[in-house]
C-alpha positions in Angstrom: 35.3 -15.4 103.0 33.6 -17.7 105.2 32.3 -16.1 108.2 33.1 -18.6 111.6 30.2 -19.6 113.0 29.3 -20.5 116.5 25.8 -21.4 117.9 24.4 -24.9 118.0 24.4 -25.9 114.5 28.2 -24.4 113.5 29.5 -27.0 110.8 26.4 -28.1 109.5 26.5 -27.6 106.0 22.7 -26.9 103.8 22.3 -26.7 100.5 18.9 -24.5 99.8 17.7 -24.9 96.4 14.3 -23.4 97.7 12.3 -20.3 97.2 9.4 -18.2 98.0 8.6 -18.1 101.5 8.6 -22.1 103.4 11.7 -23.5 102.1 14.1 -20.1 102.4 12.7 -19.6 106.0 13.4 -22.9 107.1 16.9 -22.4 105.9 17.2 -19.5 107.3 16.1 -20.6 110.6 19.2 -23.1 109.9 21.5 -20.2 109.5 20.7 -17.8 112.4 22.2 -20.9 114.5 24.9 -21.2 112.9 24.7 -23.7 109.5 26.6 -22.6 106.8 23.9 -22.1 104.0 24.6 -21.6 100.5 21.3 -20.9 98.3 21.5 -21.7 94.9 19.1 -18.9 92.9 19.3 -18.2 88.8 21.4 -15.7 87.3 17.8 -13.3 87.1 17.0 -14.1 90.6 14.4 -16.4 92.2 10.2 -15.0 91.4 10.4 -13.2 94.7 12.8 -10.5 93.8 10.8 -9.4 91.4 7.7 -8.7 93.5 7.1 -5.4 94.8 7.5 -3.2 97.6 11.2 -2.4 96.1 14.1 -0.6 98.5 16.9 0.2 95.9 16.1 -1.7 93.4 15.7 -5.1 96.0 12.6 -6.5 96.4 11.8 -5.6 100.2 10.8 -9.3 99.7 14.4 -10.7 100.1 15.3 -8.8 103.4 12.7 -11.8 105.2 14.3 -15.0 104.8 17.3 -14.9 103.3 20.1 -13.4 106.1 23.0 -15.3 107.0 23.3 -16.6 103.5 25.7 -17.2 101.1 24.6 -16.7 97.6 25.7 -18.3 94.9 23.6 -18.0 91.3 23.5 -21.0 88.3 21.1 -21.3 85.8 20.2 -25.2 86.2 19.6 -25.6 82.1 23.4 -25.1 81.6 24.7 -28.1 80.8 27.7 -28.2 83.1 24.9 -27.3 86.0 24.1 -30.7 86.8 27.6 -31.1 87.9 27.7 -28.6 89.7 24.7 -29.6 92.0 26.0 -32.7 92.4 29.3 -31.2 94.1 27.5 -29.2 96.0 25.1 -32.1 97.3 28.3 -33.9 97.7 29.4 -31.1 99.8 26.0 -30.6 102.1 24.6 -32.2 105.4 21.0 -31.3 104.2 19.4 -30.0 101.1 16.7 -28.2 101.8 14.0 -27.9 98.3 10.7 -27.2 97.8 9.5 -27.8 94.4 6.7 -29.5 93.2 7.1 -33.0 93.5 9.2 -34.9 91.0 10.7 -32.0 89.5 14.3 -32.4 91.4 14.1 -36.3 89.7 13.8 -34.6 86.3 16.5 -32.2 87.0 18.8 -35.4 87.8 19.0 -35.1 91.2 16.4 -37.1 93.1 16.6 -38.5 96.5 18.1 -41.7 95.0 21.3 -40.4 93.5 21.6 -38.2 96.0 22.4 -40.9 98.3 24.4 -42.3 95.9 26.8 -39.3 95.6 26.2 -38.7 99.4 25.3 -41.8 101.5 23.8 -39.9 104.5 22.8 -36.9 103.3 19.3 -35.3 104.4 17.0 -34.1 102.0 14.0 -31.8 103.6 11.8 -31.8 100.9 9.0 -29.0 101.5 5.6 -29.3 99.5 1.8 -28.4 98.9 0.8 -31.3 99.4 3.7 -33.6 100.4 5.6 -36.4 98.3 2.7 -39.2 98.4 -1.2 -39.0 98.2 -3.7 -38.1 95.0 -2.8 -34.2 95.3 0.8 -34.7 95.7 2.3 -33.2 91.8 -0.6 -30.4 92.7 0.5 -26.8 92.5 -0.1 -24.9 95.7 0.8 -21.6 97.2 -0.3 -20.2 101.1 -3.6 -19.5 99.8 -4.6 -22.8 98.1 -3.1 -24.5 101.6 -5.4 -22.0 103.8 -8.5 -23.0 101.6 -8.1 -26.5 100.9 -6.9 -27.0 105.0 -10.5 -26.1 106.4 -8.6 -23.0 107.8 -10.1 -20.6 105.4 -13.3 -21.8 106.0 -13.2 -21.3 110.1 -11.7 -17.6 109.1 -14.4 -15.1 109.2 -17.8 -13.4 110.9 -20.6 -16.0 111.4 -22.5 -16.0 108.3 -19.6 -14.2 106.2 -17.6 -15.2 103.4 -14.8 -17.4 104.1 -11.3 -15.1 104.8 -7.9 -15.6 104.1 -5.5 -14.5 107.0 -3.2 -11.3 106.9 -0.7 -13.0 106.3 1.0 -16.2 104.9 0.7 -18.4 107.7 0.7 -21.8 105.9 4.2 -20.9 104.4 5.8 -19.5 108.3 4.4 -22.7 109.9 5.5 -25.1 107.3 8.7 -23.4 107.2 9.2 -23.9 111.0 7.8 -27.5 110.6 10.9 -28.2 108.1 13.4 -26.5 110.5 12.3 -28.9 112.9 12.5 -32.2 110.5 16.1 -31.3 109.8 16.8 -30.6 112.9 15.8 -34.0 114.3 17.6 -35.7 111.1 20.4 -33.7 112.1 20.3 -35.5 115.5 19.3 -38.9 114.3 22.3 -38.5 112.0 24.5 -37.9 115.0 23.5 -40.8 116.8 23.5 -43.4 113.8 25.4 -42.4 111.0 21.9 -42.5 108.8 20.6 -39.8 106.8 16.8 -39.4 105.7 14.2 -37.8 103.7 12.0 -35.5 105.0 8.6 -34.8 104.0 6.9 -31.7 105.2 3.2 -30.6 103.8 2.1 -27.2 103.9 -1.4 -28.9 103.7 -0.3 -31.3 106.4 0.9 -28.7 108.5 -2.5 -26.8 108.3 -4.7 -29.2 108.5 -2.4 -30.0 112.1 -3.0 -26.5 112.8 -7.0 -26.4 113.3 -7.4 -27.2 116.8 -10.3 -27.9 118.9 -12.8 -27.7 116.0 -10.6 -30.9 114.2 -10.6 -32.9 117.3 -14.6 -31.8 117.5 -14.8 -33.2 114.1 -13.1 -36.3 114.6 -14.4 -37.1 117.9 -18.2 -35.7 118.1 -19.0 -35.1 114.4 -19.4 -31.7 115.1 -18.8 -29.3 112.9 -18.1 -25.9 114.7 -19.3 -22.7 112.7 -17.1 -19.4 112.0 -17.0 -17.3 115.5 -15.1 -14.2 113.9 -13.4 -13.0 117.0 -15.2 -14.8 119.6 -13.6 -17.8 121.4 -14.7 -20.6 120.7 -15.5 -22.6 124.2 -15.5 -19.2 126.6 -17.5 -16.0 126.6 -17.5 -12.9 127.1 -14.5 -12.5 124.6 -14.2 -10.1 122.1 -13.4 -7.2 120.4 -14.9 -4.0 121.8 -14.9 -0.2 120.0 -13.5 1.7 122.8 -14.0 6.0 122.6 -10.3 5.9 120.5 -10.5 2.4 119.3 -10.9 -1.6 119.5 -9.7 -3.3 122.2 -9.8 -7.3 122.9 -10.7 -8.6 126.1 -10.5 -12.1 127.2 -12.8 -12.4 130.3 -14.4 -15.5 129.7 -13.1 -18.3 132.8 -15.1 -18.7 136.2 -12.3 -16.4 137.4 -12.3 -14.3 134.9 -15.6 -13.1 134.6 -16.3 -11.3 138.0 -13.4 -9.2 138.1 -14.3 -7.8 134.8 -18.4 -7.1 136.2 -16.2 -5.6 139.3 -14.7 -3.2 137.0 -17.2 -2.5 134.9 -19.2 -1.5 138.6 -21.8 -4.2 137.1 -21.7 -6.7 140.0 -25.1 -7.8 139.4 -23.6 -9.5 136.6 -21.6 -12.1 137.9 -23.8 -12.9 140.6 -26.6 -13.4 138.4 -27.3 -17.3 137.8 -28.0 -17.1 134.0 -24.3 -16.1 133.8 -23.1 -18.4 136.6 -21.2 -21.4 134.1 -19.2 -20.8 130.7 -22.7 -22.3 129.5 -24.4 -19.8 130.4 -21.9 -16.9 129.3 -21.8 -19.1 125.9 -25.6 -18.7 125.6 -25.9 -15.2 126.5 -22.8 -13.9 125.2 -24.7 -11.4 123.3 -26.6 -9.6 126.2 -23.2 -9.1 127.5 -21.5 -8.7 124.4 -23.9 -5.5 124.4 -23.0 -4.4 128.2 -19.8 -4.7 127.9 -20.0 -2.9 124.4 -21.6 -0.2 125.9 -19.4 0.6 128.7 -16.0 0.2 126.4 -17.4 3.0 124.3 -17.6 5.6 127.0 -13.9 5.2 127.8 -10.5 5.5 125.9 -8.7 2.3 125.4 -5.8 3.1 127.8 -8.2 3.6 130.6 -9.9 0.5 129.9 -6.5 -1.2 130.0 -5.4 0.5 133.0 -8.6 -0.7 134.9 -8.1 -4.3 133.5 -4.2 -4.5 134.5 -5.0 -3.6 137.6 -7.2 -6.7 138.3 -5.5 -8.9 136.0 -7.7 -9.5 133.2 -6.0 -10.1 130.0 -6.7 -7.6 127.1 -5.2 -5.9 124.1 -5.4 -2.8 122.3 -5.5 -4.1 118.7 -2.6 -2.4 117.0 -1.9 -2.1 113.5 1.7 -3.2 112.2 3.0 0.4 112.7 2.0 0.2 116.6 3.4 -3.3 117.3 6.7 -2.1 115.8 7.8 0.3 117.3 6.2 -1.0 120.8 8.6 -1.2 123.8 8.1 -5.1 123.7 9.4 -5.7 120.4 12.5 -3.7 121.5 13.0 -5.8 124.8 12.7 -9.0 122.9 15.2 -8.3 120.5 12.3 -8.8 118.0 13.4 -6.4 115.1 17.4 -6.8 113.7 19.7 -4.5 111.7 22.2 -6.0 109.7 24.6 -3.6 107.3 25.0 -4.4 103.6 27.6 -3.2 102.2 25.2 -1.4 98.9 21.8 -0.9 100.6 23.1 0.4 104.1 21.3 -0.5 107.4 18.1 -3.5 106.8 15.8 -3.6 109.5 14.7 -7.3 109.8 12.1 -9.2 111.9 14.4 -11.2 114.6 14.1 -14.7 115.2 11.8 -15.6 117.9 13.6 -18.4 119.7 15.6 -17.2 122.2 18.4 -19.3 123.5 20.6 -18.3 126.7 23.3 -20.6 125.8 23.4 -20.2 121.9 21.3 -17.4 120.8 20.9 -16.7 116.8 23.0 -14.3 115.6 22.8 -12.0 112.3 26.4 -12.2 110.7 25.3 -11.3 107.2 22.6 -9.3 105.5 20.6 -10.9 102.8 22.8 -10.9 99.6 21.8 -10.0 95.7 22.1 -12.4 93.7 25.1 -14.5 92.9 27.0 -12.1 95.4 29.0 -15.0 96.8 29.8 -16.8 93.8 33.4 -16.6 94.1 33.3 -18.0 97.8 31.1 -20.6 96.7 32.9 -21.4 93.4 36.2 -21.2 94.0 36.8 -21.6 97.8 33.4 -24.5 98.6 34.2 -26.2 94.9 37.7 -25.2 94.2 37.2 -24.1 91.0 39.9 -21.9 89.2 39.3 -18.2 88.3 39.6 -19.0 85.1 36.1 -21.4 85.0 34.4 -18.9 87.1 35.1 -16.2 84.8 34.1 -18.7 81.9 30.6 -19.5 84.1 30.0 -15.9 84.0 30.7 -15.0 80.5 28.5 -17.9 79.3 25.6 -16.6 81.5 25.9 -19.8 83.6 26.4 -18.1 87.0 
């Protein structure tokens, strides 16, 4: 049943005993290279296929992060289940989990014995808050990581409420933050033979995430205020209501600035002094916050990008989900996938975003239902007989 694999990580074996959104993309990340992963989910299905949108009776949930997977289902409380995980860690290059810390050492299969059963195995071990520290047995999810981080409290209009981001950025960059830990443990592996733990923090990986106003913090004490959609160190940028629309123009450099006053047919702008440094933009961004406002409004949005790609200033319309979808772009960069399953038809998927010209990721499988691969898993990967599979089943173990 196995499907062969080529791309740079073809024989690499993962065990993913994660769920929700960090941990499963990580191993998916794995998979669209090549690994062989096998996710371990109970017999009812991990919480996530049981959150709405549904397509079929799947949670639209699944069709994210969990392609190129084989899926095999065991409830852990089972006694013959510790066994079970312990073949399978036998079997893996990495383990990929991300529960709350200490709960795979209560399950009987902490980082300790699973050296023991597997000398250099890899364990990436995905948190809130990471494996040490005063918060680390904490509880989090994406929005407890975007508040506690400091990122929730840069989101926002001057003067507004703090805002959480459209989406669950804490859990996609942690994710990608784990697919890079195994992959250097991978290659560490390679060269000495060692396996490792891995510790990756969604709180860690925010805090990492904040950018110029951190390193302001750290290095000046200053603490820089909400800017909504301002930049933060040039001006003017911002969003503008065009006739049919907002638009986002970034005409804030030395260079910049000008061409935009040129097109705008505002010359006296850029030649006037109070205007002359980013200072002086910052200071006044306002006032020309205002102009600019003013002569977006009269004009459609693709006019106003026509005159701005014409002189090179960088802008965007700001386009809803539908917009970007479908957009020409998206469809050059191979950025939205199809894979067929053999119940729900054709999924449409986002693609992966790294592009490779040697070894590009490849979608060989849809996301499956749960416990779809339990006989490839069972009886081919563990070499158990039919007759223990069927007796799994029947006592609601798989």
């Amino acid at each position: 049943m196995a499907n062969a694999t080529t791309g740079p990580l073809a024989g690499v074996k993962v065990l993913d005993l994660s769920r929700f959104i960090a941990g499963p993309l990580c191993t998916q990340i794995l998979a669209d290279f090549g690994a062989e992963v096998v996710k371990i989910e109970r017999p009812s299905g991990e919480d996530s296929r049981h959150h709405g949108p549904y397509h079929e009776d799947e949670s639209i949930y699944m069709f994210l992060y969990h392609r190129n997977k084989y899926d095999a289902s065991l409830d852990t409380r089972y006694p013959e289940a510790l066994g079970i995980l312990e073949r399978l860690i036998e079997w893996a290059d990495v383990v990929v989990e991300n529960y709350r810390p200490g709960t795979i050492e209560k399950m009987g299969i902490g980082y300790e014995r699973m050296k023991e059963l597997n000398p250099d195995i890899i364990l990436v071990s995905i948190s809130g808050f990471g494996q040490t520290g005063p918060d680390s047995r904490r509880a989090l999810f994406d929005a407890i990581s975007q508040a506690s981080s400091g990122l929730m409290n840069m989101t926002g209009e001057p003067g507004g409420k703090p805002t959480l981001s459209g989406t669950y950025i804490a859990d996609y960059t942690t994710g990608y933050q784990g697919a890079i830990g195994a992959l250097m443990a991978i290659l560490h592996r390679e060269r000495t033979g060692e396996g490792q733990l891995v510790d990756v923090a969604s709180f860690d990986t925010m805090f990492s995430a904040l950018g110029i106003r951190l390193i302001a913090q750290l290095m000046l004490g200053l603490d820089m205020p909400r800017s909504g959609s301002r930049d933060l160190l040039t001006a003017p940028v911002n969003v503008y209501e065009a006739a049919d629309g907002p638009i986002y123009i970034q005409a804030g450099t030395a260079s910049l600035f000008p061409k935009l006053c040129a097109v705008m047919k505002r010359p006296e702008l850029a030649e006037d002094p109070r205007f002359a440094t980013v200072e002086g933009r910052m200071e006044h961004q306002e006032f020309l916050e205002g102009e600019i406002g003013e002569w977006a409004a009269a004009r459609t949005a693709s006019e106003i990008a026509q005159l701005l790609d014409e002189v090179g200033v960088p802008y965007a319309k700001v386009a809803s989900v539908a917009e970007v979808a479908e957009s020409p772009q998206i469809a050059a960069r191979g950025m939205i996938v199809e894979a067929e399953h053999p119940e729900l038809g054709t999924i449409r998927m986002p693609g992966n975003p790294i592009k490779m010209e040697k070894t590009p990721p490849t979608v060989r499988k849809a996301p499956p239902r749960v416990g779809e691969d339990n006989e490839y898993v069972y009886r081919e990967i563990l070499g158990m007989s039919a007759e223990d599979v069927i007796r799994l089943h029947q006592a609601g173990a798989i």
